[in-house]
N, C-alpha and C positions, 0 to 999 in steps of 0.2 A: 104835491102828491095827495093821492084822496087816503092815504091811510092816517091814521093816528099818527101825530110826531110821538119821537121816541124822547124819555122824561129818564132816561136812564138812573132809575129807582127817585126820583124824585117827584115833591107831589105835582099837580098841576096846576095850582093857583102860583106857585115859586116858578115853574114854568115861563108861566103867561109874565108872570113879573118882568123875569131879566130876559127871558127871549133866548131863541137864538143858542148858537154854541157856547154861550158863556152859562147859560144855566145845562148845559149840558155835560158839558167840563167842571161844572162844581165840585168840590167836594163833599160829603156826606158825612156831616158829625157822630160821632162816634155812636152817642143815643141819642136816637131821635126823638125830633118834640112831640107836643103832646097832640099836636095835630096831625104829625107824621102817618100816622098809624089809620085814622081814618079818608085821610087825602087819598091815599092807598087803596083802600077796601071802596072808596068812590068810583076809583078809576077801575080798579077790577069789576065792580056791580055795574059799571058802564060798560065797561067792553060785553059784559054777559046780558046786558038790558039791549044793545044795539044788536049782538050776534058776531059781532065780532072780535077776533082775536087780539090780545093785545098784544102789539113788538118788542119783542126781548131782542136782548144782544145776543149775538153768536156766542157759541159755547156754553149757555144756562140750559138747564134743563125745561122740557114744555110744560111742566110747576114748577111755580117759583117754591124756594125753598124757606120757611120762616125766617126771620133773624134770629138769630140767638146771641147773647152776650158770651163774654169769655168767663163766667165766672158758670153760665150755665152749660159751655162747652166742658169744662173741667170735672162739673159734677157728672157728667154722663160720660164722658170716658174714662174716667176715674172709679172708685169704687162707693161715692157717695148714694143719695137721696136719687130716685130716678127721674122724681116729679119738677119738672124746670120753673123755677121763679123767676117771676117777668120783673125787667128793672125798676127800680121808684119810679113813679110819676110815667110808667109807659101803659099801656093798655094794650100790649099784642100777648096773645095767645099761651100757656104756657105748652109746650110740645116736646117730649125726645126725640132723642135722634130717629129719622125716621129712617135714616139708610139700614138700620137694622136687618140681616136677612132674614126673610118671614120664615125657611127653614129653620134656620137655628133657633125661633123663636118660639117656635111648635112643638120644641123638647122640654120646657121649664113649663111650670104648673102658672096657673092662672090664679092670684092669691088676691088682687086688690084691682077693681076697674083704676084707669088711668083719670089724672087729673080733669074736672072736666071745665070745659070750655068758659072764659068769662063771658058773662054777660055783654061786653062792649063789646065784642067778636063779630067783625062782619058775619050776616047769611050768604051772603053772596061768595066769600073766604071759602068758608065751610063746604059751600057749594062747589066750589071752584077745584075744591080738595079733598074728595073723599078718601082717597089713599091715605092720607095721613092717619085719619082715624084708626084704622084699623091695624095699621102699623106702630099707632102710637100706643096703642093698647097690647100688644104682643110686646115692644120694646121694653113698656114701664111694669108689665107683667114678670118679663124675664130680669130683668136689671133688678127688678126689686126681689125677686127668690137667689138670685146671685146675693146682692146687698144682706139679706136676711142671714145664709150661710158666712157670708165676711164677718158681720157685726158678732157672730156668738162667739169669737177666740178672742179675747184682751190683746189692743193694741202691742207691739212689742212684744208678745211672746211666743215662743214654740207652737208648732200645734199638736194636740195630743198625739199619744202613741195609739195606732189600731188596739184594741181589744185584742188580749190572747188567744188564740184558737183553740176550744175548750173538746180534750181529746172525747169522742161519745164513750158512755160506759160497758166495762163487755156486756154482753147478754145475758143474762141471770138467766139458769133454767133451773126450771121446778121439781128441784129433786125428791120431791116428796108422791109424785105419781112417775114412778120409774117403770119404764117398757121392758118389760124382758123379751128379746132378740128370739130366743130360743129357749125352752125349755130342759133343766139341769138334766134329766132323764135322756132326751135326745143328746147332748154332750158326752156320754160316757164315753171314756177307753174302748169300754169292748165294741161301742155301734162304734165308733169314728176305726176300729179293726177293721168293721165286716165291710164298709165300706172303704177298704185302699184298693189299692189297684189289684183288679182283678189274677191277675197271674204275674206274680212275681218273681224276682229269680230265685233259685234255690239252688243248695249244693248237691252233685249228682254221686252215685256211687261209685264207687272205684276199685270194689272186691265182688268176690262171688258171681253170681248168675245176674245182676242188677248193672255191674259193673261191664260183665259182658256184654250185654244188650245195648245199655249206655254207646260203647264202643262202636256201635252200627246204626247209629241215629237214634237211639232212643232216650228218652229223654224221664229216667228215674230219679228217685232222690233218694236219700241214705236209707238202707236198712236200720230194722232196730239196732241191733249190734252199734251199728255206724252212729248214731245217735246218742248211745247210752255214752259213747266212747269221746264223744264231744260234750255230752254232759257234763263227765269226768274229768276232764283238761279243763272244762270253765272253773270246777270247784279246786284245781290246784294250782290256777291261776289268778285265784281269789288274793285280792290286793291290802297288803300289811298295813299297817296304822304305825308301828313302831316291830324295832328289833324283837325277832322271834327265837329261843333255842330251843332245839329237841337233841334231847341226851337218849342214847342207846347204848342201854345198860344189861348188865347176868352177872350176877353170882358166880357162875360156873363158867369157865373156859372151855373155848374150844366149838362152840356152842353156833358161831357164824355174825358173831356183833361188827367184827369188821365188815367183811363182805356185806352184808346190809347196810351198814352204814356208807359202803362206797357206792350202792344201788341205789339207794335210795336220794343220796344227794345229789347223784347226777341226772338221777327222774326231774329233782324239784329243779335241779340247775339246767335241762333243757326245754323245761316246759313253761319255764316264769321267768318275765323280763329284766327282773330284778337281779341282785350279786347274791348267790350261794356262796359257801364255803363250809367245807368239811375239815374239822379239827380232831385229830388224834391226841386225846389227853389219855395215852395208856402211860400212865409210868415207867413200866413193866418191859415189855417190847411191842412195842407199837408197828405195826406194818400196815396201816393204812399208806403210805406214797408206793407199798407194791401192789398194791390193788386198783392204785389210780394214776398216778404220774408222779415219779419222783422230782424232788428239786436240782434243776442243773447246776447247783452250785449249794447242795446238800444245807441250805439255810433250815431251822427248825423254827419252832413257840417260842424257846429261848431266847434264840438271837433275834426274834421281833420285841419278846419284853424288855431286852437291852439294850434296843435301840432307841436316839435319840430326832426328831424332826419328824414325825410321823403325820403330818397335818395332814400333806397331799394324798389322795388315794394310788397315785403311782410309788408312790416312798412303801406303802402299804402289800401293794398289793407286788411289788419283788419279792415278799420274803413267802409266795407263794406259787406252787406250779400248777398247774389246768391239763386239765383231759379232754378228751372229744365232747364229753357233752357241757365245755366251758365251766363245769366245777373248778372252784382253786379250791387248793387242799394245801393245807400247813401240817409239815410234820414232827412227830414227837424226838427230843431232843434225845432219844435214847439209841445208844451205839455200844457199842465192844467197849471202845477206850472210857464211856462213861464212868464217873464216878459220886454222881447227887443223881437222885430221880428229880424228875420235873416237880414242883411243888405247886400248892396255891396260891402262894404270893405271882409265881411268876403267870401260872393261868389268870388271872385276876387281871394282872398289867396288861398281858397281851389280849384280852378278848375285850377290854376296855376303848381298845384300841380298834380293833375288828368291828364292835358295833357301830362307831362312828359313820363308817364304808360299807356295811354287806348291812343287808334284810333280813336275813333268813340265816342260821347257823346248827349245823346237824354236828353234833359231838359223838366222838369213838371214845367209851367210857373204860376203865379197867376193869377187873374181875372184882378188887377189893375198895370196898364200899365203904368202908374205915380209913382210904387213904384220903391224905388232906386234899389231893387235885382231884378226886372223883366225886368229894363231898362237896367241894366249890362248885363242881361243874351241876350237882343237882339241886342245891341252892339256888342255881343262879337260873334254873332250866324253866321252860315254860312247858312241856311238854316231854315223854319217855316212852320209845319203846321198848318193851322189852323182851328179847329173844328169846328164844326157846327149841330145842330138837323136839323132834316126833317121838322121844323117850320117856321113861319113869324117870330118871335123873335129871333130866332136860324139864322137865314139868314140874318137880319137886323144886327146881332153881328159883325160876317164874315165879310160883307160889312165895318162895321163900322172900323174894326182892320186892313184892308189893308187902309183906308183914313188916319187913323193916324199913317199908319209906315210911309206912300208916305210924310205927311206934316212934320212929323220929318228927312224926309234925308235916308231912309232906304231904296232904290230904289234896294240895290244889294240884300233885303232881300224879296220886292215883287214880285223881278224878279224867284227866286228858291224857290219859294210857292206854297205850294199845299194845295185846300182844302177839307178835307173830313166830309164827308154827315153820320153822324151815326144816326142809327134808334135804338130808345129807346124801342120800342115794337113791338108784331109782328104785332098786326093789320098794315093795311095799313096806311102811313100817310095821314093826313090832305089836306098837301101843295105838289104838283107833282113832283119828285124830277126832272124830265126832265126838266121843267120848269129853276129847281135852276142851273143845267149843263148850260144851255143856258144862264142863265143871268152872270155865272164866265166864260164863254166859249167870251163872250162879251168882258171880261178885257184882256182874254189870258190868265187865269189860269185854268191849269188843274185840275179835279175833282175827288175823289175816294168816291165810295160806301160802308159804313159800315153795312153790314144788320147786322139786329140782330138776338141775339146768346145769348141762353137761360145759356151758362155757363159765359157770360160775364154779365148780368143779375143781378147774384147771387151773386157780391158785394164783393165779395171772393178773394184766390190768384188765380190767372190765370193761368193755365196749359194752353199750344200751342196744347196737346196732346188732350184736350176734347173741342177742339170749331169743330163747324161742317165746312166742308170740303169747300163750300163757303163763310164762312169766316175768314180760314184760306190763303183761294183764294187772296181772298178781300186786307190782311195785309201784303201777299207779292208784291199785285200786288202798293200799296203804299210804301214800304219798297226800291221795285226796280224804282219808279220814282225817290223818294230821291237820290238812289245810281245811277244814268245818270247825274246828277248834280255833281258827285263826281272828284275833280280837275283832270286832267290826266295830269299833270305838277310836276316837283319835287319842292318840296320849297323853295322859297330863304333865304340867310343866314339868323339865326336868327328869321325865319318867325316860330312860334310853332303853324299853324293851323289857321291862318288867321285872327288871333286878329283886329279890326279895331277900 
């Protein structure tokens, strides 16, 4: 054959020796000698000095591939040194792995050129091989930034824990140059008024000629009257802080203390959300339940102060009866068969007991102001009105009952007194009542006007719903003086309504 015989990696002087298939079938010592290496790079510089190729066996690749010992196989697939040491006494090349992919090797940083070439290195090798170079520089580039990261954790131990992830701090803002949004002047109540909604709803009238019109599509709002009259329901709806009593008290009998006092508490009892109750402490004879509603089972004061388990407000509120305008009203213990008048002790027990459950408590007083239940009851009062006829006797009472609260020490009670002017009939009275305004107008007490009212007349129980329209007027426009007196303070401990 004209081509090269094939030396199957051996050199060609060992060739020509043994000849033939027996040097072909040799085997090849583990490291070769020291001639090995250049016998080699002979026959490669000849194949490349003739131009011809030189015959490999099937299956090698069209470069041959360096030798490498196992000791420099292990550092390169391992995690050692990248740079290959040629065996004692060899003179071939030191090289890494070149199979390296040049992909993966294009992601590690380039830290140290690779080993370079001995001196004893064929040119013709070099020649023969440029691939390598370039590969071998990418491999010992990356192996060795791998190796660098391996070498910095101590053999045998853990590898650290990540760094904690360090939360950023809030935003710090500079509260020392502060924006004001809006200025305080623009915020007021009354602009943040003018600006609501332009037409709002409003309550329409429901009397008079406003009322009429109303009724055919029109679209009014309350008259003054209508207004003054909602004013007035706001101030006797004015909200308690603690237990309130008003004592309606005279001198003189006969005079209309009851019947005010059963008017008046049933104003405050269907105008205010809270529990009224009207109490009859007349000693005497007491007819407050016939001017309101008697008890269906004739209970009085008494037999509330002698009774025992009164915690619940229903245990309470049995020992009393209710009228249409939801007043309860306790009646006075006094009868035919009587034989003790009511005393103090037992007002005391039972109205102890009443403040616990009601807000508000309107007292029917007796005539005599020396008795012990009339004197507890203005002790204990927060407020007095006190009656009066459109008379010189009726006026000279009046007079008489503020001289002896003043000389008994009562000054907190003369001060929140009011006295009202009732007319017994309809004729006109006698005595001017302007007159009588002017002579309590003298002390600083204010005055109210009771006309008369042909169903308060009648002696009967008192319906709110059949008195005529001024003097329904009349009982609230006294109802709401009482409630402007009304504490606007919360109670202090212990305080249940201003006991003194």
């Amino acid at each position: 054959m004209n081509g090269a015989p094939s030396t199957n990696g051996h050199s060609t002087e060992s060739v020509r020796t043994r000849g033939g298939y027996d040097a072909f079938f040799a085997p090849i010592a583990e490291q070769a000698e020291p001639g090995a290496g250049g016998g080699a790079s002979a026959s490669m510089s000849g194949a490349a000095s003739t131009g011809v190729a030189p015959h490999l066996p099937a299956g090698r690749p069209e470069v041959p591939t360096p030798p490498r010992t196992a000791d420099q196989r292990a550092r390169v697939e391992g995690s050692g040194s990248v740079t290959s040491t040629p065996a004692q006494g060899t003179s071939a090349p030191s090289f890494p792995a070149a199979t390296v992919d040049a992909e993966y090797n294009q992601t590690w940083s380039r830290q140290e050129p690779a080993a370079a070439t001995t001196s004893d290195t064929p040119a013709s090798y070099a020649a023969a091989t440029p691939q390598f170079d370039a590969a071998a520089d990418n491999a010992a580039a990356s192996w060795q930034s791998a190796d660098t990261a391996e070498t910095t954790r101590p053999t045998g131990q853990p590898a650290a824990p990540l760094p904690a992830t360090r939360v950023p701090d809030r935003t710090r803002h500079d509260t020392g140059a502060r924006v004001e949004v809006m200025p305080a002047a623009l915020t007021s109540a009354d602009l943040l008024a003018d600006i609501a909604a332009a037409r709002r709803a409003q309550l329409k009238s429901q009397s008079g000629m406003r009322g009429a019109l109303n009724k055919v599509g029109f679209n009014l709002g309350l008259s003054p009257a209508e207004q003054r009259t909602e004013d007035r329901r706001g101030r006797i709806r004015r909200q308690l802080t603690s237990t309130y009593q008003i004592a309606v008290v005279s001198v003189k009998g006969g005079v209309g203390r009851t019947t005010v006092t059963a008017a008046l508490g049933s104003t405050f009892a269907s105008l205010r959300p809270d529990r009224v109750v009207a109490i009859d402490a007349n000693p005497d004879f007491g007819d407050l339940p016939t001017r309101t509603s008697p008890h269906p089972y004739g209970l009085t004061l008494r037999d509330l102060a002698r009774a025992g388990n009164l915690d619940a407000f229903s245990a309470v509120h049995s020992f009393t009866s209710i009228n249409e305008a939801d007043l309860a009203v306790i009646a006075s213990p006094w009868n035919t068969e009587a034989t003790e008048a009511l005393s103090g002790r037992e007002y005391s027990s039972a109205v102890e007991v009443l403040r616990r459950h009601y807000n508000l408590l309107v007292v029917d007083c007796g005539t005599g102001v020396l008795d012990s239940v009339t004197n507890t009851v203005l002790r204990t009062s927060d407020a007095i009105v006190v009656v009066t006829p459109a008379t010189v006797g009726g006026v000279k009472g009046a007079v008489a009952t503020l001289n002896w609260l003043n000389s008994q020490g009562m000054h907190h009670l003369i001060a929140k007194s009011i006295i009202a002017i009732a007319h017994h009939q309809a004729a006109r009275p006698t005595v001017e009542v302007d007159h009588i305004e002017k002579l309590f107008a003298s002390a600083q007490r204010p005055t109210r006007v009771l006309p008369y009212d042909a169903h308060l007349g009648e002696g009967g129980e008192i319906d709110l719903r059949l008195l005529d329209d001024d003097t329904a007027l009349a009982f609230e426009e006294l109802a709401a003086g009482l409630a402007d007196g009304f504490p606007g303070y919360p109670a202090a401990s212990g305080d249940r309504g201003g006991w003194r």
